[in-house]
N, C-alpha and C positions, 0 to 999 in steps of 0.2 A: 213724097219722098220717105216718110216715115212707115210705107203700107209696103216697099220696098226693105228697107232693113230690115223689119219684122221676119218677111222672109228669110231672109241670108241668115238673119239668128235662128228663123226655124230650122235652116236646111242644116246647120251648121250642131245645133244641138241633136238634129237628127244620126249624124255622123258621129256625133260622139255616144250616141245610145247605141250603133251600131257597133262600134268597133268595143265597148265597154263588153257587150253579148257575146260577140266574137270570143274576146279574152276571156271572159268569165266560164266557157264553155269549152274553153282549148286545156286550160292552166288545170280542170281536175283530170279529165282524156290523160294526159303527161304524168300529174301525180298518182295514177291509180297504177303505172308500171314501174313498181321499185325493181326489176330487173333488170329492164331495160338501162338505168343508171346505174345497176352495180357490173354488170360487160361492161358499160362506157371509161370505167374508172381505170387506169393505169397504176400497179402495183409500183411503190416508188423502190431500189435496188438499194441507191444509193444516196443520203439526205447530207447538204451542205446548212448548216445554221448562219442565217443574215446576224450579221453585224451590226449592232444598236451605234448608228451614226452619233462620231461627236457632238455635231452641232445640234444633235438630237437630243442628246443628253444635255448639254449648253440652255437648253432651251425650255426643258421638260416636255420637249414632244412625245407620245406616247399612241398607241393606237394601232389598227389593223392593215393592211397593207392585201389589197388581189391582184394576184395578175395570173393575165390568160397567156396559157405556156402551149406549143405546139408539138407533140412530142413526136417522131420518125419512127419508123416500124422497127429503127435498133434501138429504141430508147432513151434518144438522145434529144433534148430540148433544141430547136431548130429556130422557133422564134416566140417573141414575148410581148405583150401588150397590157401596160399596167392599165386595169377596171377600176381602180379607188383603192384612197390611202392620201394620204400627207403628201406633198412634195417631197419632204423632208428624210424621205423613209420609202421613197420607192424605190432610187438609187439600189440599196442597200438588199434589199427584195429582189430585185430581179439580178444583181451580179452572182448573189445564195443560189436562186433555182437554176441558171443556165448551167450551174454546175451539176445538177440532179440527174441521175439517171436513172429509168424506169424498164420496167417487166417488155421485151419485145413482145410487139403487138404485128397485127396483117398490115395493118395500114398505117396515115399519120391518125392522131390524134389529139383532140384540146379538151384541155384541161384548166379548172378554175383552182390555180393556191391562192390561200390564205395562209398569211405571214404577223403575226404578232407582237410586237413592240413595246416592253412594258418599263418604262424608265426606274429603271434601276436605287434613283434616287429619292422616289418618290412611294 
């Protein structure tokens, strides 16, 4: 039983050597085309600033807020997917960007904001 698990931990540390190689080999390929990300990026037209939630300020919540915004080839934010942030502060984040509108583009495209929060009181 034990010449058994030995295995499954080998095949298993295997897969994770593998998929680490993978990564390690994909992630500089991506960062060697700063081009490629600056097409990607959507000129923004028109910027709405997020509202530092009360019970934010109540609380001394403070911190960063992303979300993935999908924008339409008239530059209109279409939909939104907060990536990390406070509960407390995403609210607040994504009602700001759906008001944004961005440079027409050919296609849709997503985009990662970052939104700031810095308690006021603090």
């Amino acid at each position: 039983m034990a010449h058994a698990i030995s295995i499954s931990m080998a095949r298993g540390i295997g897969r994770l050597i593998a998929l680490a190689a993978i990564l390690a080999l994909g992630a500089p390929l991506h960062a060697q085309d700063p081009a490629a990300n600056d097409t990607a990026k959507r000129k923004v037209k028109a910027r709405v600033a997020a509202e530092y939630p009360q019970l934010a300020k109540q609380m001394g919540v403070s911190g960063k807020v992303k979300v993935e915004v999908t924008i339409t080839p008239d530059g209109k934010v279409s939909n939104t997917k907060v990536v990390g942030g406070s509960p407390v502060l995403t609210s607040a984040a994504v009602d700001a960007v759906k008001k944004w509108k961005f440079e027409p583009g050919p296609k849709d495209t997503i985009e990662i904001i970052e939104f700031e929060f810095k308690d006021p009181n603090g």
